[in-house]
N, C-alpha and C positions, 0 to 999 in steps of 0.2 A: 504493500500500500504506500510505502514511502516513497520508493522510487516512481509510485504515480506520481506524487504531489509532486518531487522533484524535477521530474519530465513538464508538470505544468509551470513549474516556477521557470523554467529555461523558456518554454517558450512565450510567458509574458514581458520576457526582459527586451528594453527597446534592442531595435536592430538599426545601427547605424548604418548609412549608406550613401554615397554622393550620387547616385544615380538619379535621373529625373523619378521625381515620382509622378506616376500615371494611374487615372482610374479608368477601368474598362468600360465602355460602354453599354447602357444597360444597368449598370450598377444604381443603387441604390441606397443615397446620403442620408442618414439623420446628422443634426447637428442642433446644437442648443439655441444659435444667434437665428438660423435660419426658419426655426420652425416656431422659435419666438415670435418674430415680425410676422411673419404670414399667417400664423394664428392668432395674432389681435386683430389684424386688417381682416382676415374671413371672420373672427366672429363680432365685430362689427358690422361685416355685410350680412350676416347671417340673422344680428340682431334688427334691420331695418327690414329683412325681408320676411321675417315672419320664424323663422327655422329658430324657435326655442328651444328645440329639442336637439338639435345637433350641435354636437363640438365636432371642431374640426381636426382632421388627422391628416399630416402633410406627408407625400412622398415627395422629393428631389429624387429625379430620374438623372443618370449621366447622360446626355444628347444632345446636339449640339444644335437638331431639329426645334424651332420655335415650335411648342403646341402643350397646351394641357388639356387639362380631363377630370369632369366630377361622375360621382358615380355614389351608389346609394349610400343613407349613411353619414354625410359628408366628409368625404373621401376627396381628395382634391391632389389628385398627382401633374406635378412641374416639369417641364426638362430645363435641364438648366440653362439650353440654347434659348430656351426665352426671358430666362432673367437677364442672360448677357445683352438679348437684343433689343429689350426695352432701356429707353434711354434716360426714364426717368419715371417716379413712383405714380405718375399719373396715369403714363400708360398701363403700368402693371395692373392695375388696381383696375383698371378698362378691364380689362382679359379676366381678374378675379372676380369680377362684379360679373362678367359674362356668365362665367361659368356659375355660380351661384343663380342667376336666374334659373338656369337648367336644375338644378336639384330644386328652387321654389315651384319651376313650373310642373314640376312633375315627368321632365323629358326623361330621367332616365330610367331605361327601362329596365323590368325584372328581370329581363334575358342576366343583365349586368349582377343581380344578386347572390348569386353560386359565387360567378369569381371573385366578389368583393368579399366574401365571407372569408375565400382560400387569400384573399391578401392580406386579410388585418392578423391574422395568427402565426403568419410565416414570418414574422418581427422585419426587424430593421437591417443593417447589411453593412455600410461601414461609416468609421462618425469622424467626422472633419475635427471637429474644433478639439473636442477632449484630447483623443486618442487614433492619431492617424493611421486610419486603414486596418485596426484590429475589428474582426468578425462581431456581431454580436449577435447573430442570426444565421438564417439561410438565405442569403440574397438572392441566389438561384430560384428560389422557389415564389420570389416575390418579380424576380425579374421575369419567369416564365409567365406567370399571373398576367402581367402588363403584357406583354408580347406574345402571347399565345394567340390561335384563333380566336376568334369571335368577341376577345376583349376589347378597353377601351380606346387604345391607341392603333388598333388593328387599322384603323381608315383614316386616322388622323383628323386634318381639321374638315374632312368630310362623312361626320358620323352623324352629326342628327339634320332630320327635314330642314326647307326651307325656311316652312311653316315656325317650327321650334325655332331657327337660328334667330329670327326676326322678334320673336316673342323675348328670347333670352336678351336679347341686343335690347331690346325698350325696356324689360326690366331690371337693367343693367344701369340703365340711363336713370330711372327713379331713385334705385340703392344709391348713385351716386351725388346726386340732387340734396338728398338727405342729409347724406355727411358731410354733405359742403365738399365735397373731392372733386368734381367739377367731370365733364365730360369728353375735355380736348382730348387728353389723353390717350383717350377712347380713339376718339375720332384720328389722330395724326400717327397710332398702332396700326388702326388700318390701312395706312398710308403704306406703313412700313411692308405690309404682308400684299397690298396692292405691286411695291414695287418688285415683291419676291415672286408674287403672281405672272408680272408681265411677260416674261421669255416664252410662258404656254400658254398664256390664257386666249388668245385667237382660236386655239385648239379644241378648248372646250365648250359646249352647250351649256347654257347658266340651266337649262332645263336637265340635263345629266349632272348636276351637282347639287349633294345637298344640301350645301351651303348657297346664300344667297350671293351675287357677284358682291364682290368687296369696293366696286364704284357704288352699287346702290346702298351699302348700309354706310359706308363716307356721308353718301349723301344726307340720311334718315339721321346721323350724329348731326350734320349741320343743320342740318332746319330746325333740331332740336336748343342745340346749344343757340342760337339766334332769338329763341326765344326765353331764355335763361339768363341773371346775370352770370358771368366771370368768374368761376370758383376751381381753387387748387388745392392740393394736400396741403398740411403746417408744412415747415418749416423741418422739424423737431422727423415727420413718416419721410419727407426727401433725404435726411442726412442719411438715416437709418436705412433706406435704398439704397441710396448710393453706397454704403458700405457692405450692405447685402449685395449688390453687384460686383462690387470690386473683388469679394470674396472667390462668387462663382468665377469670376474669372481670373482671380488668381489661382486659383485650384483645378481650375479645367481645361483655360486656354494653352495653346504653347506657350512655355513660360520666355523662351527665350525671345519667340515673337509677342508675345504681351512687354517685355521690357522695351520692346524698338516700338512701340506702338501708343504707349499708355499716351503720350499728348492726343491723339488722335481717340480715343476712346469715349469722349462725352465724360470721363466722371469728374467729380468734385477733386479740387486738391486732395483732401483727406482720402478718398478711396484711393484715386491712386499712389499713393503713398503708403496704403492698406495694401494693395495686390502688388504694390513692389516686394513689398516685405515679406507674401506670400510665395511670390513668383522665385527672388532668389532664394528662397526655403530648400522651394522644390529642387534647384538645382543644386544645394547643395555648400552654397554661399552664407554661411549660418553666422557670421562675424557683421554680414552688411545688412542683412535681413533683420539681427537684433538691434542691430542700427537706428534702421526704419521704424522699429515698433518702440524702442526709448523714447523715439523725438514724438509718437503719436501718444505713448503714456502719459508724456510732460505735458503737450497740449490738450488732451481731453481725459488723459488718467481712465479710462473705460475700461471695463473687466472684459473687452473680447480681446485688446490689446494683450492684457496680460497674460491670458488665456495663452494665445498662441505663441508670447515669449516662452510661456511652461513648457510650452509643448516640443518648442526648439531645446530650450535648456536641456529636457528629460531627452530628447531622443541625440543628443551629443552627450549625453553620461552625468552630465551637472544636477545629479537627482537633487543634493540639497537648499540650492537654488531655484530648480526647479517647484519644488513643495512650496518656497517662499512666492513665487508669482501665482503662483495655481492657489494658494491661500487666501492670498489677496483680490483676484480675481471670483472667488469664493464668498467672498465677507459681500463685494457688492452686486455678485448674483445668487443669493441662497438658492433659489429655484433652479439652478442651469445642472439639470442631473447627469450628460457626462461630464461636463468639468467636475463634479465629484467624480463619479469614475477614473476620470485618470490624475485626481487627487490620492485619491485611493490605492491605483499603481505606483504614482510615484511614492508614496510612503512603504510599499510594502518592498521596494526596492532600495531604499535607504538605509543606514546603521543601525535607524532607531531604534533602542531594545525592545520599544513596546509598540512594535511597529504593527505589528499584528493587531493587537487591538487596537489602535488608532485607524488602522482599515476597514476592520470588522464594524465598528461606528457607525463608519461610512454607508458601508456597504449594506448591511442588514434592512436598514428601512428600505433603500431602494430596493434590496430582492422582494420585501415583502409588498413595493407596493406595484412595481412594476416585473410581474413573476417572468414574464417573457424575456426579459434582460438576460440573455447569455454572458456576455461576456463578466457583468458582474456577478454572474457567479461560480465564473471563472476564478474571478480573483479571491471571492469566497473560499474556496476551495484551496487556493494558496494560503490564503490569512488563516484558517480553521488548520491546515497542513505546518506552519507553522509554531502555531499554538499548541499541536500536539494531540488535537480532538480528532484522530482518524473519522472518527462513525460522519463527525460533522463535514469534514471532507468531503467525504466521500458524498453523502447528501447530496451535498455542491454541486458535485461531477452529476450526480443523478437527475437534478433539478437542469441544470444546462443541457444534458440530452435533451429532458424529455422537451423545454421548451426549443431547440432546436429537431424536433420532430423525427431523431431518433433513437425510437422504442424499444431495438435491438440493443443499445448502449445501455438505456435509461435502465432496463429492467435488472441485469448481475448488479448493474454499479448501488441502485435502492437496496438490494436483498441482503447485498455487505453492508451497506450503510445499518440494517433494519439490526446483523448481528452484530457491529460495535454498539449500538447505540446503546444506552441504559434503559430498560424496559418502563413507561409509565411516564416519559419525560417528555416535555413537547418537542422535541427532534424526531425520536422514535414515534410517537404518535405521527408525525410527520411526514414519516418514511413510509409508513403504512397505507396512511390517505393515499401518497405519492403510488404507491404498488399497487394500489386497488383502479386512481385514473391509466395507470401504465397497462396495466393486464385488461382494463374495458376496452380500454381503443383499440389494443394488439389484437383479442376479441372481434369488434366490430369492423376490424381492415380486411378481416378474413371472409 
């Protein structure tokens, strides 16, 4: 059992490495900065259009494709080729307001319910800000979800009727009215997707497409906004864009063509001064990179700043530096649950004698409140492996199967768990519930 825990302690330890880093296509982002923003902006939309009942749950797709997709639920998957290519929080929030009409209208259909079921359980896939590119899920089975037949990106930005695209577009236009967010946005996004349109659009029958031509809903924003006064996001949702963009495209673009590029990019000094410090990250430049996010600490002191100093620190070996940014990044985001997580790693990777418990801290509320969390408790399993609690260990390992959706791992690793445990204890009770959902599903797969 020990040489398990020790096999997991080697592979939590960061991996240095100058090589660019790249994410696949397809893949599948959580992150704490990014699903923050886009889930106050949806459930503001959400709260003007009526949707009390939904909270919202953000995919960021890797694609460099402009297009999203809601689906039931409020379900609202991104590629990140549209955060890059919106130029600013007005148009985003065009495309969010869109898409949110479609879950008010009732467009999406129950065909969509199977596979939104098989997406929300297959977790998350890999997390930017905390802890770069460690698993905490099965991305695979989230990316097939989204990419499969008959799913929602299957036909892209021609999945629903004309009828609905028009319906969603005018109540895109009221959500937006509301919040004072104004509806240019809207209107000069479709500009954008007009100009991507042009090379084929001679080719096609506006009557062969579901969507309506992108000259007549231009036009449907302009007759509206002419009867409207003048209204934009604060001040306060653009910075916050623009730093959400800078991101995506410090992390997605070519980094070495984003560095020859950033004047040309539309973003704010601050962002690109954010996706420099990302961009020579990725390449490997960790001395210029900490550079760039010092000078944005000093001027705005923001917890994503320091964030990603941790995250440099930790993955050049500076763990106890590291702990000191990711701390402090911590104090002014209580709520940003993988910056605990890879607070969590980096202290289980440091001298501290009681480092283990200082992890387990951490770590325990999040497993219990977000059970699907693989990779924390992954690290569970190292903090409890430390500590000396095999049975708890092992738990760990058994909980992370089972929430990464295998049954064949989940089942030996609970059954040893069940014989360290102390019988009567809430672990061992634990392990038991766990054997009983393990052995139903194994059960009903068959």
């Amino acid at each position: 059992m020990y040489k398990i825990i020790a096999l997991i302690a080697l592979l939590a330890l960061p991996q240095l490495s100058h090589a660019v880093i790249e994410f696949k296509q397809g893949s599948v982002i959580v992150d704490d900065e990014i699903e923050e923003l886009l889930s106050d902006w949806i459930t503001s939309l959400f709260k003007v259009a009526g949707l009390k009942d939904h909270k919202p749950k953000i995919y960021l797709i890797v694609n460099p494709e402009i297009n999203a997709a809601a689906t039931v639920g409020g379900v609202i998957m991104i590629q990140s080729g549209l955060i890059a290519k919106c130029e600013n929080a007005s148009q985003l929030l065009g495309v969010l307001a869109h898409e949110v009409g479609h879950i008010a209208g009732g467009h999406v259909s129950r065909i969509d319910q199977a596979a939104n079921e098989a997406l929300i359980p297959a977790g998350a896939a890999l997390i930017l800000g905390g802890a770069l590119a460690l698993a905490t899920g099965n991305p695979s089975l989230l990316a097939a979800g989204i990419y499969g037949g008959g799913h929602v990106f299957e036909r892209g930005m021609l999945k629903f009727s004309r009828t609905q695209e028009s319906s969603a577009d005018q109540a895109a236009m009221k959500y937006l009215d509301q919040l004072g967010w104004g509806v240019t946005g809207m209107r000069d996004f479709f500009k954008i997707i007009d100009e991507k349109m042009a090379l084929y659009a001679q080719q096609l029958s506006p009557y062969a497409m579901s969507h309506p031509m992108t000259s007549e809903r231009i036009q449907a924003v302009e007759d509206h906004a002419r009867e409207k006064p003048q209204q934009s996001p604060s001040a306060t949702i653009e910075a916050n864009f623009q730093r959400l963009r800078a991101k995506v495209m410090g992390f997605f673009d070519d980094p070495r063509s984003l560095l020859q590029n950033l004047s040309r990019k539309k973003l704010s000094a601050e962002g690109q001064q954010y996706a420099k410090a990302i961009a020579l990250y990725r390449l490997g430049k960790y001395t210029e990179a900490l550079s760039e996010l010092d000078n944005l600490i000093k001027s705005t002191n923001s917890g994503w700043y320091h964030e990603m100093k941790g995250q440099i620190l930790f993955d050049t070996g500076k763990i106890n530096e590291s702990i000191q940014s990711l701390e402090t990044a911590s104090k002014i985001r209580p709520k940003a649950k993988y910056l605990r997580i890879m607070l969590a790693h980096a202290i289980l990777e440091s001298k501290d004698t009681n480092r283990a418990n200082k992890a387990k801290a951490i770590l325990i509320p999040i497993t219990q409140k977000d059970p699907d969390n693989t990779f924390a408790f992954r690290l569970l399993a190292i903090a409890e492996g430390k500590s000396n609690n095999p049975g708890q260990a092992l738990l760990a390992l058994a909980e992370e199967a089972y929430a990464k959706g295998d049954l064949d791992l989940a089942r030996p690793k609970v059954a040893q768990a069940i014989k360290e445990l102390p019988k009567e204890t809430p672990g061992h009770q634990r392990a038991l519930d766990l054997q009983y959902e393990i052995n139903t599903n194994l059960k009903n797969s068959k």
